[in-house]
N, C-alpha and C positions, 0 to 999 in steps of 0.2 A: 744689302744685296751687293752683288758683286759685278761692279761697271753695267748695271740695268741691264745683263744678258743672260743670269740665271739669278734662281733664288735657292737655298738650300734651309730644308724643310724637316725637322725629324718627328718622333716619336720617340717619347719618354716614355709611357705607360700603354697599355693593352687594356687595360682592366684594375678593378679599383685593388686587388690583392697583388701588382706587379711588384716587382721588384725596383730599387731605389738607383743603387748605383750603378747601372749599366746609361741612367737616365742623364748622372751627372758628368760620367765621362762624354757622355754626348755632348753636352756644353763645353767641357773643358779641353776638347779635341777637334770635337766636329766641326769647327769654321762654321756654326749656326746660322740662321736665319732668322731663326723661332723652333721654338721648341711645342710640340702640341704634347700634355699628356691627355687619352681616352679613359674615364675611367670609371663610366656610365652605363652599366647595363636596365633592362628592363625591372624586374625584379630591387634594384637598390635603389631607385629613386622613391617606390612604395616604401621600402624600410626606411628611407630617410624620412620620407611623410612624418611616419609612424613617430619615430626618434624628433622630430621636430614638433608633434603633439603633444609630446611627455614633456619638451623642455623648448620653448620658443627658439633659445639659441642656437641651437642644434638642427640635425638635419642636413648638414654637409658630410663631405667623403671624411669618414674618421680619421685615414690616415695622409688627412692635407696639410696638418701641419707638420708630419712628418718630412712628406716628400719637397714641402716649399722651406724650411729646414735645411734640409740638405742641398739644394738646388739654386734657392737665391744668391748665394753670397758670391758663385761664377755665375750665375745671369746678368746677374745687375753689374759686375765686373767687364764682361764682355757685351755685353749689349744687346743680351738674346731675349727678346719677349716669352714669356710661357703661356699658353691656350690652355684652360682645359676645361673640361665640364666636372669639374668634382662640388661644383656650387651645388648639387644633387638639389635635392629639395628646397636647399637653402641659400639659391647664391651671393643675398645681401647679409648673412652673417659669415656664411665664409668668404669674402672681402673683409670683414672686421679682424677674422682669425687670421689671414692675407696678413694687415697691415700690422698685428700684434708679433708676429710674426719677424715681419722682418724690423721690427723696432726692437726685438728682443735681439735681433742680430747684430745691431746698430748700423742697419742701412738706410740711410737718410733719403729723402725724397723719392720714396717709391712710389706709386702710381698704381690703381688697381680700379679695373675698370669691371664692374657687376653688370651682366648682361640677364635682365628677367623678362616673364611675360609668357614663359611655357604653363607655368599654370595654371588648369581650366577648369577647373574641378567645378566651378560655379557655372559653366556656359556649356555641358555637355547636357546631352538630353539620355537620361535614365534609359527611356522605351525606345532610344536607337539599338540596331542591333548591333551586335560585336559579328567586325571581319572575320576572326577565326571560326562559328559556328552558327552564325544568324540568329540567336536568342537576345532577348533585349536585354542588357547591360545590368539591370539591376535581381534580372535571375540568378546571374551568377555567385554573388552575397553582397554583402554591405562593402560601398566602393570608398575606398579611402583615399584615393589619389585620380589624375590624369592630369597626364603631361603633353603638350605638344610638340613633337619636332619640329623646333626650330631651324631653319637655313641658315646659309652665310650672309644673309643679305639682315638679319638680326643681330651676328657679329661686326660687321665691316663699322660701325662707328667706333666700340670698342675698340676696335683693331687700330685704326684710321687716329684716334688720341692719341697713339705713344704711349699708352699704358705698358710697365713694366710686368703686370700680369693681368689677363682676363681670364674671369671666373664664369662662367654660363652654369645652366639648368640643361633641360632636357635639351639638348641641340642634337640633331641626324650627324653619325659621327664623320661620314667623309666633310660635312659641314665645317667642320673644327680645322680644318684643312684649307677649306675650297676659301675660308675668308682671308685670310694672312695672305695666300696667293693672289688673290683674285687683288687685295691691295697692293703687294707689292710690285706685283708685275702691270698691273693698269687695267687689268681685263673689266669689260663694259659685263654687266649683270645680266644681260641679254643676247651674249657674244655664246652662243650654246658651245658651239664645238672648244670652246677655252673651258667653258664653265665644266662638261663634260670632262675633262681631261684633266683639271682641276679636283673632280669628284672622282673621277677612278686613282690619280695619287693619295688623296685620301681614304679610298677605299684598301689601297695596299698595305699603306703604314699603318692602319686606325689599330690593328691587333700586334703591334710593336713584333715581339719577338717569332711570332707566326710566320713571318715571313725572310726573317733569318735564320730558321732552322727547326725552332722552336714547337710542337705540336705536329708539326711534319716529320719528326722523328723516327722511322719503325726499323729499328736493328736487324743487317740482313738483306731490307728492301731498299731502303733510304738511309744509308747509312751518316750522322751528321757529326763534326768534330768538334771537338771541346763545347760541347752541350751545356757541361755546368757552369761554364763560365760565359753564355751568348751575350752577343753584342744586341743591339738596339738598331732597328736602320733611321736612315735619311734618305730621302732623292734630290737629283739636283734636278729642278724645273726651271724651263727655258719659257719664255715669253708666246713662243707657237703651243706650249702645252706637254712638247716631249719630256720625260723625265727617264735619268738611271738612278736606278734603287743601289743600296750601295749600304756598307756597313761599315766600321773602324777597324785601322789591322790591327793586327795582334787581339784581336776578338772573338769568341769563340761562335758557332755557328757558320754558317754560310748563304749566300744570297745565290743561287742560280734562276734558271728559266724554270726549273720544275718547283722548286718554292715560288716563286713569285704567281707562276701557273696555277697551284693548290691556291694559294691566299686571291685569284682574281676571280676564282668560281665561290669563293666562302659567303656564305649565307644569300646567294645571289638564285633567287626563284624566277626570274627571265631575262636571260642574261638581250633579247632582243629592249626589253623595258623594265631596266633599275629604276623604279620612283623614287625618288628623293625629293625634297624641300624644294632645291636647286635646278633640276633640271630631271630630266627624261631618260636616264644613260642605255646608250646600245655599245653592248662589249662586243658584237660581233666583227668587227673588223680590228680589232687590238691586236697588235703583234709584240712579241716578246722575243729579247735578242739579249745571247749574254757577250757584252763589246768589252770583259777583262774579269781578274779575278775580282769574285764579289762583287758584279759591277753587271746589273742587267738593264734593258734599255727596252721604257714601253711607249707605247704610241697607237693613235688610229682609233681612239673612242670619240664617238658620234653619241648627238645628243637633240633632242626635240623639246618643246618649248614646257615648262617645270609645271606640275598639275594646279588644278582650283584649288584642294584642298588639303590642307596636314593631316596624317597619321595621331593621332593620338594614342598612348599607351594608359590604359586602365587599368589601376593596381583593386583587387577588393582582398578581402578575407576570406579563406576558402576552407576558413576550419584549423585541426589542429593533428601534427603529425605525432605520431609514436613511435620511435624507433627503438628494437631490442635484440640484444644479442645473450647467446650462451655456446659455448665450446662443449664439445668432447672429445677424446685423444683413444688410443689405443685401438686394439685390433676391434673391428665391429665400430667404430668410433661413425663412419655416414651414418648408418642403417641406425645408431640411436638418437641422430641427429634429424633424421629424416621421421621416428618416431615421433620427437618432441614437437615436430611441427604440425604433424599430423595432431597431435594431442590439443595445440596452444590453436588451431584452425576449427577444430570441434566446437570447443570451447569458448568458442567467440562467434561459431555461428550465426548466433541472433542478438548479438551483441549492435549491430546497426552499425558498424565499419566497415571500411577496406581495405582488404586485408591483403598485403603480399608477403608470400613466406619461401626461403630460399633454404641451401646449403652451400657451404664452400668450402671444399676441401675434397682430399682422396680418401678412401677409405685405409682407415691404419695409422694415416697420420690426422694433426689436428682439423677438425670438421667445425666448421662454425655456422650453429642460427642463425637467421637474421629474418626478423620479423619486423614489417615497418607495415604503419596504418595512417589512413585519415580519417577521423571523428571527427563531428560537431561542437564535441563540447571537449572542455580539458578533462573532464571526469570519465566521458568516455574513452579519451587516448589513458590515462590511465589505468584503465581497466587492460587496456592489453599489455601494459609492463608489468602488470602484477601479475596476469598470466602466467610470465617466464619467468620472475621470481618464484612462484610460485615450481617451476620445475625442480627445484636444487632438488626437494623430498617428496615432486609427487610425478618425477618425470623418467626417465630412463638411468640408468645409472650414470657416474662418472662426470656430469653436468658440472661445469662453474666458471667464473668471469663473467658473469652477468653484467651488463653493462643495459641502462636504459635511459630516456630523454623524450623527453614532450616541447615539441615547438609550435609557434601559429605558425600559421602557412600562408602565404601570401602569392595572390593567383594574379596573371595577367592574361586581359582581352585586350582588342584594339577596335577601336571606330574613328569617322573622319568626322573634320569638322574643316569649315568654311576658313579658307585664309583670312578673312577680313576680321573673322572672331577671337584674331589673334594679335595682340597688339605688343610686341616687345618694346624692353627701356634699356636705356643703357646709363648707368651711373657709376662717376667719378669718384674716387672715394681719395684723399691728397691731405694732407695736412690739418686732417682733422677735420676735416669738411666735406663735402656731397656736391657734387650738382650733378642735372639728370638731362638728359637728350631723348628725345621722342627717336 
């Protein structure tokens, strides 16, 4: 920190496909704090499950030892802790991948602090219903996972060690944020309007490049500069909770009021009551001010006292997808594209799928099928790629590029469950050794 009057905060990652070096020039520029990468969504902690059934060690974000690779060797140089949730299913094997990791670098005495206790999978009840639709949870299919959102108040020991990296599971992602602050600057766990203010800088940076330019893109209307090349943001936070968002110069994107304004509405269903882990958030009184280039300035989030219970994310199996494509070119090229779907939709009428069938393209030029299904079984997704093989000699003229793929599908609900039914740990992993804090 910088003379205990701000703290400066970044974001490396948005998401577990982000991109690496925008991540590293943050550290190697950005006068760090901590570095958090997000890298968690709904959806990948079930396929971590999954990948962690087949192989016990496994189960973490695929590409962690990539990105802690690239990133250790100026963290531990400079002194920047890394957050992030890519432990996905697995966060006590990815501490082990952590520490191979950087011993393959030849970075000596690193520190890596494993934060677990989101998974529930054993304390959910079946015949609860799911938030999204009121049906009991086990309607849906066979559940392979659920996770808890985790708070900051399940990071801050991690955090509070001096670990050189913390690894988490499911944790809420302004959480990944709200801890590192809420430690460095002092803030009491109960002090709403810090924690609040706390939670909306983590709500701004959690999707990294979103809020530099990134997805906010539409040529024309918003027009954004050196796109291919976007910077990564940081805010600087003061000890009342004010921060400016802010990005590195000579970096491509840009940080205005109307980015930062797109990224404070993102995935937010009452902006008067953001649930969170943490706190209660009311964005209705937040102001947004841009005080320089790439340099906007928020403030004025209010917060009520953090609910009874966690959210939980329910991964099950919801079957298995088919996806299938074929082309056709030349004049009439829709109209035989639009045939073949007609044909491959007959066809599968009582075949016991669901069936969506498309075309893309103008008439004259290349027109392409695309036929995607969900089945119960692999044999049924099957039956609809053979369908459209089946076009090359039984379908419209001029057909070919067939392309086809069978995946499982992997569905999520949500249901709550009681704070108390959640117990996180926090484990030291150093020199070859363990030890564990409640």
């Amino acid at each position: 920190m910088r003379a205990n009057t701000t703290m400066r905060i970044g974001c490396g990652a948005g998401f577990s496909g982000d991109r690496i070096p925008p991540a590293v020039d943050l550290v190697e520029r950005g006068d760090l704090d901590v570095l958090v990468l997000e890298c968690l969504a709904e959806r990948t902690i079930a396929l971590g499950q999954r990948r962690r059934l087949r192989d016990p060690a496994h189960g973490y974000d695929p590409r962690l030892r990539a990105r802690l690779s690239a990133l250790l060797p100026a963290a531990v140089r400079r002194g920047v802790p890394v957050v992030s949730n890519m432990g996905a299913a697995n966060p006590r094997a990815a501490g082990e991948a952590a520490r191979a990791v950087a011993a393959e670098l030849g970075l000596d005495g690193v520190r890596v602090a494993v934060v677990t206790g989101d998974d529930v999978l054993d304390r959910i009840d079946l015949d609860a219903p799911a938030l999204e639709d009121g049906r009991p949870l086990a309607e849906h299919g066979p559940v392979i996972s659920a996770n808890a959102y985790l708070g900051a108040d399940a990071l801050l020991p991690a955090v509070a060690s001096g670990a050189d990296v913390v690894l988490t599971g499911r944790v809420a992602d302004p959480s990944l944020f709200l801890a590192p602050l809420a430690h460095g600057l002092g803030w009491d766990p109960a002090d709403w309007p810090r924690v609040a203010a706390g939670t909306l800088v983590g709500h701004l940076l959690e999707c990294a490049g979103q809020i530099t330019g990134g997805y906010f893109a539409d040529p024309g209307r918003k027009d954004v500069p050196g796109v291919a090349d976007l910077g990564f943001p940081f805010a600087d936070v003061r000890p009342d909770g004010t921060a400016t968002v802010s990005k590195l110069p000579g970096t491509g994107g840009l940080v205005t009021r109307a980015t930062v304004r797109e990224q404070l509405l993102y995935e937010i269903t009452d902006p008067a009551a953001y649930l969170t882990p943490d706190v209660v958030l009311d964005l209705r009184g937040v102001t947004v001010d841009e005080v320089g280039r790439d340099a906007v300035r928020v403030r004025g989030a209010a917060g009520r006292p953090r609910p009874d219970t966690l959210k939980v994310s329910v991964g099950y199996h919801a079957g298995h997808r088919a996806e299938a494509g074929i082309s056709y070119d030349g004049p009439g090229s829709r109209r035989r594209a639009e045939l073949a779907g007609e044909i491959v939709a007959s066809r599968l009428a009582s075949a016991g799928v669901r069936l969506r069938v498309g075309v893309i393209g103008a008439d004259g030029e290349e027109c392409r099928l695309r036929v995607a299904a969900l089945a119960s079984t692999p044999e049924r997704a099957d039956d609809v790629c053979h369908e459209m093989e089946a076009l090359y000699t039984n379908g419209p003229a001029g057909g070919g590029g067939v392309r086809t793929a069978v995946t499982d599908v992997v569905g999520i609900v949500s249901t709550l469950l009681p704070r108390e039914a959640v117990t996180p740990a926090t484990e030291i992993l150093e020199d070859a050794r363990a030890r564990e804090t409640a």
